[in-house]
TORKOL-345367 format. One record per atom (N, C-alpha, C): y, x, z. Coordinates in pm, whole numbers, plus 50000, padded with zeros to 5 digits. Layout:
BEGIN
YXZ...
***
This chain:
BEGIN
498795008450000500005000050000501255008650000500875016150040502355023850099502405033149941501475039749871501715043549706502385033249662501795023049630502355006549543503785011149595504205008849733505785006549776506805014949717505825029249725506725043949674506755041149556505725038549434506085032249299507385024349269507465009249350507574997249351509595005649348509785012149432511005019249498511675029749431510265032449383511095042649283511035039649124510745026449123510935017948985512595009548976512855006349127514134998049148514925011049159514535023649182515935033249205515795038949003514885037648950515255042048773515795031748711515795019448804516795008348729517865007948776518455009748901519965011348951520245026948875519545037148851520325043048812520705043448637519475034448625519295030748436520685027848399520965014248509522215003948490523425014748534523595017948631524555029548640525315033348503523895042348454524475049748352524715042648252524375028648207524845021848093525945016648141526355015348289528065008148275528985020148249528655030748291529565042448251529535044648114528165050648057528555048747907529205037947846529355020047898529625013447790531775011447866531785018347962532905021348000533795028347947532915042047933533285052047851533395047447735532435042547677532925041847522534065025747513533835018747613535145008047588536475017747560536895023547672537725030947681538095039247544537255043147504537095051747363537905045447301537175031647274537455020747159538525016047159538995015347305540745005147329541445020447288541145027347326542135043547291542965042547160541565042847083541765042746903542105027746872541655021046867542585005846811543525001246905544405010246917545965008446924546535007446836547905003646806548725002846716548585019946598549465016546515549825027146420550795030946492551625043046439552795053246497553645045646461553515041246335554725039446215555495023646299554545020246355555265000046397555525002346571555295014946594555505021946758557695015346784557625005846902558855000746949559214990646842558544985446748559224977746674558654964446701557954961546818557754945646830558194934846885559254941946950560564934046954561324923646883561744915346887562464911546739563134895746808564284892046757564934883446790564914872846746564424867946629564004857446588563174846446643561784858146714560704854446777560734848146906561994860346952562474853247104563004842847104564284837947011565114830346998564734816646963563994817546837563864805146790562834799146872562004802446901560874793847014561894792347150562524796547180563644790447272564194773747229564694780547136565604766647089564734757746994563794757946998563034748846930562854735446970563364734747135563444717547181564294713047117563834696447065564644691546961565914687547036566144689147176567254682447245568754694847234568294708647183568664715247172569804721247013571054718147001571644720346877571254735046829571244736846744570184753046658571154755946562572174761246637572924768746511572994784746535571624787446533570954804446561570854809346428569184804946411568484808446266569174801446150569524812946058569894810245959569504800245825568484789745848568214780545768569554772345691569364763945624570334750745585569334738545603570354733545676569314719545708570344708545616570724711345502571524703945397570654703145305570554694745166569034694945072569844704744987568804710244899569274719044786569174712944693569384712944556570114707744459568424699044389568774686444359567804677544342566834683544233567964689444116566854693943994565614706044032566824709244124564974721544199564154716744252564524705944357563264699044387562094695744280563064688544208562204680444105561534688943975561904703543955561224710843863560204719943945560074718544066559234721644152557844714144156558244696744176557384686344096556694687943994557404692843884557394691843759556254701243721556104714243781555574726443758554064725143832554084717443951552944717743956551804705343921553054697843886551684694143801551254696143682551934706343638550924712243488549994724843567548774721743495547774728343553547384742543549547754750143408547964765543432549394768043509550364760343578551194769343653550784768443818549424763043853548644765143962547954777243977548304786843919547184801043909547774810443899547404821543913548754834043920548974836843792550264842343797551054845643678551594858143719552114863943607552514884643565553004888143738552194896943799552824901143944553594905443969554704910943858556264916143866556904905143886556734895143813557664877943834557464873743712556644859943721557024847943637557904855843486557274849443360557874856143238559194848143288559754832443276560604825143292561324826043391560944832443488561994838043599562604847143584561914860943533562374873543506563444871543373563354862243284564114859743189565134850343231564914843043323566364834343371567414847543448566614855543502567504860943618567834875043518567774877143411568324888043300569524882443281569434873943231570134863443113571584862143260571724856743349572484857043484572894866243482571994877043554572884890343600573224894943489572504896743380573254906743254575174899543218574984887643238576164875043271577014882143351576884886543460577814891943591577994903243594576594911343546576854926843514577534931843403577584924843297578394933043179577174942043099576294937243117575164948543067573744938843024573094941342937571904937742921570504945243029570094933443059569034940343192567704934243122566504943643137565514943543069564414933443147564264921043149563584911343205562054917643283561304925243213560024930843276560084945643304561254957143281561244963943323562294972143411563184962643428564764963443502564524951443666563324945643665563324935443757562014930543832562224930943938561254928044023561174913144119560304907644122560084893444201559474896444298559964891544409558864902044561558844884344652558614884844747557904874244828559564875244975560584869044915561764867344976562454879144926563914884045017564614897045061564254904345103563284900045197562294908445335561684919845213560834909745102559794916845013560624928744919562024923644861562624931944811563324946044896562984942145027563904956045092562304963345092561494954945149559884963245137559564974045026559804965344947559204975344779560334986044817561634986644836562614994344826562045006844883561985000745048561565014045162560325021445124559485010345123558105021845045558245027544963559145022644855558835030744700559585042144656560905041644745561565047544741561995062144863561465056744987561635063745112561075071345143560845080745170560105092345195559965099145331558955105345427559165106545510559995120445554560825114545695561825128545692563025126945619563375112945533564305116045462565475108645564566665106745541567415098145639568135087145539568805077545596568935064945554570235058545614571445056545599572795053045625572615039345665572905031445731573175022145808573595015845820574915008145802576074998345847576204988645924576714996946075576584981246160577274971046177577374955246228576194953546215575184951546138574184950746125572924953245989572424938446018571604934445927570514923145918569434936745998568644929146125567974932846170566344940946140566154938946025564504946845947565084954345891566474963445883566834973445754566224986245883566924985745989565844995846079564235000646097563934986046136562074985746170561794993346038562134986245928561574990445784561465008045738562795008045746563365028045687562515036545815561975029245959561135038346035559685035545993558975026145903558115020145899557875030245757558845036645703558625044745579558635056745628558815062445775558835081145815560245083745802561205073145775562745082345766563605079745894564925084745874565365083246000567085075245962566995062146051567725055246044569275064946086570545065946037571865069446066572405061046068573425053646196573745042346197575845047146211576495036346127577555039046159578415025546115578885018646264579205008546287580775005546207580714991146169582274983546087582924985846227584154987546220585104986246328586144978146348587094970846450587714960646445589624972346436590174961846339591194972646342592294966846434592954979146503593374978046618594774968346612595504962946694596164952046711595874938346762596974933046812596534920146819596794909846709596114898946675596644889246556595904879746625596604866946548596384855746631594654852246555594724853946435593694843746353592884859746294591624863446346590864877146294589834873446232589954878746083588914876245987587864890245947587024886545893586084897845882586214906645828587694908545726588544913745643588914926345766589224923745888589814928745999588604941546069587294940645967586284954146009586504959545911586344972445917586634982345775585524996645899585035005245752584065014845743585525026345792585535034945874586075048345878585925058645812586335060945655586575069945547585785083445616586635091545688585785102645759584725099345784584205088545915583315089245980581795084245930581995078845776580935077445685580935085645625581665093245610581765109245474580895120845529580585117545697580265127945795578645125245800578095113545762577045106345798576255114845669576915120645567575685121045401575695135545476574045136445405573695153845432573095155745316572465168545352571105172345211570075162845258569165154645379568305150145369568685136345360570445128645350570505113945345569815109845173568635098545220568165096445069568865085545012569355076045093570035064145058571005061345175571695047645112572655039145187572315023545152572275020245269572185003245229573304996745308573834987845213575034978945241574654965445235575384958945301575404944545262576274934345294576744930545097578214922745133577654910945034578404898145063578764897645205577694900845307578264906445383577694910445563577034902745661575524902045706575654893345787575084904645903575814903345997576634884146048577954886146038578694897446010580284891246024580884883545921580244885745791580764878845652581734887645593581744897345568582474908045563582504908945422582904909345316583084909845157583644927245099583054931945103583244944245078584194946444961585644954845010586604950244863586384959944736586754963244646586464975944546587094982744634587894988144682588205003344684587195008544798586684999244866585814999344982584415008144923583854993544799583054998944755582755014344657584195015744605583845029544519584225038344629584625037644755584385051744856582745052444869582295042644916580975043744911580135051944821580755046344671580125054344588580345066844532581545068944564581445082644574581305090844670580415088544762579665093244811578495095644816578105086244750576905087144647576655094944574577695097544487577645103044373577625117744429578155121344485578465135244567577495141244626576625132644667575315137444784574835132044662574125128944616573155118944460572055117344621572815104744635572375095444685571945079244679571615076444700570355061444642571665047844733571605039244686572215029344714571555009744695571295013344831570104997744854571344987444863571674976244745572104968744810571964952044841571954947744937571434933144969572714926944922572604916644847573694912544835573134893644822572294890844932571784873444932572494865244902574294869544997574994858144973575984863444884575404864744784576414867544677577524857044647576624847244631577474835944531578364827144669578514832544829579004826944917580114832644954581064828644817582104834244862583154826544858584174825844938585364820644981586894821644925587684812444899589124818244776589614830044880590374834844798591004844644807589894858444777588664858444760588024870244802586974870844685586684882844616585814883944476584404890544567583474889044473582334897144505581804905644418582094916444448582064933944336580634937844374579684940044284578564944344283578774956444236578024966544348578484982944378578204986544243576944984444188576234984744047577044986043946577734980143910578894978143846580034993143835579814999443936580765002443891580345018543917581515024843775581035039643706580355045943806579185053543700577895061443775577055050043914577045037543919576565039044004574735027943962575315023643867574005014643765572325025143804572825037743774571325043043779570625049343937571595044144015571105049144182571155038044244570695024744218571365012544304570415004444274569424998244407568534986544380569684974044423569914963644379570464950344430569674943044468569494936444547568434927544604568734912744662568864898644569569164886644600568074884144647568184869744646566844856544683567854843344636566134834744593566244820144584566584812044701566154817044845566454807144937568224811044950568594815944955570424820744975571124810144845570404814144728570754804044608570564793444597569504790844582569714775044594569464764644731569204771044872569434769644968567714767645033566914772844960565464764944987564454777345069565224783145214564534792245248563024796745238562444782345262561254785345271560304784345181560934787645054560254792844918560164808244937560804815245003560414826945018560034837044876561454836244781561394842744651562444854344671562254861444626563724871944625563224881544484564384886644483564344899744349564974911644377564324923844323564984932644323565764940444136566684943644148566944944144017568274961044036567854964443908567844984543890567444986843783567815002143747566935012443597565775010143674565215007343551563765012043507562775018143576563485030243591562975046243633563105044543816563175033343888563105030044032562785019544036563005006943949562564998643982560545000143944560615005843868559035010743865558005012544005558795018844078558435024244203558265013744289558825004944270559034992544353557604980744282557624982544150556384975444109555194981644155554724996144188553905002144192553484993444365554514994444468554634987944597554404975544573554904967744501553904952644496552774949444429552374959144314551034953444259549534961844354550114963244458549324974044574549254964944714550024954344706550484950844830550124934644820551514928944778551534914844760551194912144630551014917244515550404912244394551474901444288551614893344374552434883344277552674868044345553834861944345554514853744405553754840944368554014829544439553364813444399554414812244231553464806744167553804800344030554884791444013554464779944080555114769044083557064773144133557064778744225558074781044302558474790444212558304798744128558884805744069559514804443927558784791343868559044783543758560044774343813560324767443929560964760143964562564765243966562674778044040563914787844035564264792243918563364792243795563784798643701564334785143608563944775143630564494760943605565924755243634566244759343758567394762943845568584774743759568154779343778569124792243696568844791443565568714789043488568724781343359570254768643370569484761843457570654746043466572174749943486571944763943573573504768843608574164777743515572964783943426573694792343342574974790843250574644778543205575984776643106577234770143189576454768343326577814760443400577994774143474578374783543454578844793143543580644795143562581244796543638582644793643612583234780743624582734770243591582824761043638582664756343766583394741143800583134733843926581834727743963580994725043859579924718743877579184728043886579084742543897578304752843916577684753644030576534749744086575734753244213576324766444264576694775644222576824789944255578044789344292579274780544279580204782044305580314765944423580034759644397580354743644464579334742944563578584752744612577974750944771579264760544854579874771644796580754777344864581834768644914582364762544831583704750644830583134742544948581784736944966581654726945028581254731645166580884747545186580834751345329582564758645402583164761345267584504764745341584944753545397584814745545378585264729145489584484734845629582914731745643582564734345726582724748845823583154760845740583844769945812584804765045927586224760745842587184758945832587064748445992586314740445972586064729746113585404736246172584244743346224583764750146304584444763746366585644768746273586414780546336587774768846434587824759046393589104750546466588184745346607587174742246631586894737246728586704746846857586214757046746585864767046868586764773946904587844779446856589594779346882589954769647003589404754447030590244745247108589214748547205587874755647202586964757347318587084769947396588284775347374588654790547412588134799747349587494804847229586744813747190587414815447100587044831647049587944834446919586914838146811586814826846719586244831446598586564845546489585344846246422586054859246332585734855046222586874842946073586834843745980586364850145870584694841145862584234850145777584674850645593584714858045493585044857745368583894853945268582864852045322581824849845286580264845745379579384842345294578064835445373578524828945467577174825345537577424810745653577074813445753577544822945800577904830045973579044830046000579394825646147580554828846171579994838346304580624852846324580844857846490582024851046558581694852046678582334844246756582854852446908583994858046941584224863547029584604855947145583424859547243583024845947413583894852847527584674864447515584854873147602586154860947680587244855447566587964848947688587414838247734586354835647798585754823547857585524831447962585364843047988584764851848119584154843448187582854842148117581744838948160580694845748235580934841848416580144851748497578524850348459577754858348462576914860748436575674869748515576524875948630575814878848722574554878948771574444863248786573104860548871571844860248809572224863448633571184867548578569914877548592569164875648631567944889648643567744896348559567954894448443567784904548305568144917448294568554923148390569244935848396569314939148283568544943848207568664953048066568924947747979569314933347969570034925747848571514931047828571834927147735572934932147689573614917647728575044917547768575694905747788575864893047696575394895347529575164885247425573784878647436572814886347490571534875747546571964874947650572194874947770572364866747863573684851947825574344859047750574724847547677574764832247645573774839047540573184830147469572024822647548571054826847581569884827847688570604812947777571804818247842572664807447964573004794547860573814797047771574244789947676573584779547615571824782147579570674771047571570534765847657570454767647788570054764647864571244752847978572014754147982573334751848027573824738647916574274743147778575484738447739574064729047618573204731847571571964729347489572344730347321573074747947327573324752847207572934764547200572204763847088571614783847022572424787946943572914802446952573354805846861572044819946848572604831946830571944843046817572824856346909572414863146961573384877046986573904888446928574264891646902575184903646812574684916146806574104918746952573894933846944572594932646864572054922546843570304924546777570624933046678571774936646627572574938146495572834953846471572714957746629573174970146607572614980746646572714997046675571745004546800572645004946881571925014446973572105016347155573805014847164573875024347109575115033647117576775019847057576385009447010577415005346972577354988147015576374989947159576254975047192577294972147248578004977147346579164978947424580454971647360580444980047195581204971247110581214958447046580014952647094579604942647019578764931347120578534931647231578034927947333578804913347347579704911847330580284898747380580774888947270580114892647137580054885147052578184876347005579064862546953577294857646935577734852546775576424847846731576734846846577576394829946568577154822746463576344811446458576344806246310575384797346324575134790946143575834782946124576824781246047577374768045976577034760545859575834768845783575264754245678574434747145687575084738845794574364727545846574824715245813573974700645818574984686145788575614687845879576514675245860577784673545941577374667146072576444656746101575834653746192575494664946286574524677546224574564688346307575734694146379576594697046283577784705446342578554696746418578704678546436579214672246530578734669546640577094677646650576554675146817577334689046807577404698746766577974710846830579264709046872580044702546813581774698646797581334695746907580874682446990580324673047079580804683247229579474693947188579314707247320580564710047325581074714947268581894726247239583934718747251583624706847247585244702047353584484694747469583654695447463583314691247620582984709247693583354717647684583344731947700582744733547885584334727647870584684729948047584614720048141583854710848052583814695448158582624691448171581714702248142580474705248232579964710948365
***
């Protein structure tokens, strides 16, 4: 009996130590496994993002949403309806050429060659990517290199950063500035670039510059003499020139919109990069273009027929249906391209007066459908906030949903470290919204202080 027991004992001690060693090995190798499927280097600090925070905030419907940049106005009926139109013919359910739609790439020649002064080559001057987002994408990959550096302008649309680090380069940031004085009524006209202090920014490794006018969020319309400093700086360093230009056609009297492209030497160093949702107001078609020589925009096809392949059919026949209808009305009043501008300078125009009678000082934008909004004379304590490390435009805003039951967005999302300070006490908001929308905001916003 007492053998059997010594067996029996030393069968239960080769299984405690069996099990032992398989929780350590499968420890060890968990550990292994969580080690290595971590993130990539390249998306290291970039999961942050303000959209994500924001809009699931304000997503209660009790809540006015003049944050995210949508239009909750319809876009022009014939797009709807050639949208209709397209899918129900049955080869435009299936993919078509992955650069863009023959009929798109030929509507949007026929346009820009219109605005540019130049004939642009429909399949080899132009690219169709999957929004703006897709056109700055093809840009950074195809063009960016690692180690190279990349000019900045703050404030920026928020992915021109994540992106140029997402390619190995290194973002140089150098902020619009407010020019000094007091004036009663400050328009976006009132930021201007510092001649030196961008001249200081080009080196041997700057590979590009990306601009974008109009500007969001201040609405900033970049004037010619503005733009040919730029470019000759370009030209000087032979440097690359990214430019977003969405809200092109959102522009306001008194103020032109000069496409950098345009002008001497700068056609063969310059991607431009629109979209359909900015045009005809239908964000969530998610079309954009990039358009350039040949000899770069290539580079940019090589990045989408690797990546995204080729855009929905239907939606792309539908836009090219669209720009067709406007082509011969260009210049004209009945021009979509010109008569959504006319009809949001009203809504400017009332949304900068109300918020004037709510103590805040708007900043007249010259273009697109942002207005910034300076909260500083409301001296709004903010204290008892726990956020420590927010910047004073999310706690803001953050109080502001919550409190008054209005979103806007914060300013600094806009900018880096170094220039929140300047920009901290401004928030941004959407104005192409119906009028119903913007009168629950009117609503908030003289009832300010009698909450």
């Amino acid at each position: 009996m007492s053998i059997v027991r010594q067996v029996l004992n030393c069968s239960k001690f080769a299984c405690r130590s069996v099990n032992v060693n398989y929780r350590r090995r499968f420890c060890t190798s968990q550990h292994i496994m969580m080690s290595r499927h971590t993130h990539s280097k390249r998306i290291e600090g970039l999961d942050k993002n303000v959209w994500v925070a924001f809009t699931s905030v304000a997503a209660d419907p009790s809540i006015v949403n003049l944050g995210q940049g949508y239009p909750d106005i319809p876009p022009p009926s014939y797009v709807k309806q050639a949208l209709a139109e397209a899918a129900s013919v049955d080869k435009m359910n299936q993919y078509t050429r992955g650069f863009g739609h023959p009929s798109l790439v030929k509507a949007l020649s026929q346009v820009y060659g219109k605005v540019c002064g130049r004939q642009i080559d429909p399949f080899k001057e132009i690219l169709v990517t999957v929004g703006g987002y897709g056109s700055l994408f093809s840009t950074m990959q195809g063009l960016i290199e690692v180690g190279d550096e990349v000019i900045i302008i703050e404030p920026f649309f928020d992915c021109y950063v994540p992106m140029v680090r997402m390619a190995g380069a290194k973002p140089v940031l150098i902020p619009l500035r407010l020019k000094s004085g007091r004036k009663k009524t400050i328009s976006s006209a009132d930021w201007f670039l510092d001649p030196d202090e961008l001249s200081s920014k080009f080196n041997s490794k700057t590979k590009a510059i990306i601009i974008n006018t109009p500007n969001n969020p201040i609405g900033k319309v970049f004037t010619r003499d503005e733009l040919q400093m730029i470019a000759d700086l370009c030209i000087k360093h032979d440097t690359l020139c990214f430019s977003d230009e969405v809200y092109e056609w959102l522009i306001y009297k008194g103020h032109e919109h000069i496409k950098i492209a345009t002008l001497p030497g700068m056609w063969d160093r310059t991607i431009t990069i629109s979209s359909a949702g900015k045009t005809f107001s239908v964000t969530g078609w998610k079309l954009g273009w990039s358009i350039g020589p040949e000899h770069l925009i290539k580079h940019l096809q090589t990045v989408m027929q690797n990546t995204l392949y080729t855009c929905p059919t239907p939606l792309q026949e539908a836009v090219a249906q669209g720009l067709v209808h406007n082509l011969d009305l260009m210049g004209q009043p009945e021009c979509y391209f010109s008569s959504l501008a006319e009809e949001l300078e009203g809504k400017r125009d009332r949304m900068a007066a109300i918020l004037n009678e709510a103590g805040m000082t708007p900043v007249i934008p010259e273009g697109g459908y942002f207005m910034l909004v300076d909260v500083t004379p409301l001296n709004q304590d903010l204290s008892h906030m726990v956020d420590d490390d927010d910047a004073y435009d999310y706690k803001f805003v953050k109080w502001m949903i919550k409190e008054k039951k209005l979103a806007a967005i914060p300013v600094t999302a806009f900018v880096g470290d170094e220039s929140k300070k300047q920009f901290e006490k401004y928030i941004r908001l959407c104005f192409i919204k119906q009028d119903s929308t913007l009168d629950a905001a009117g609503a908030i916003l003289k009832n300010w202080n009698k909450n």
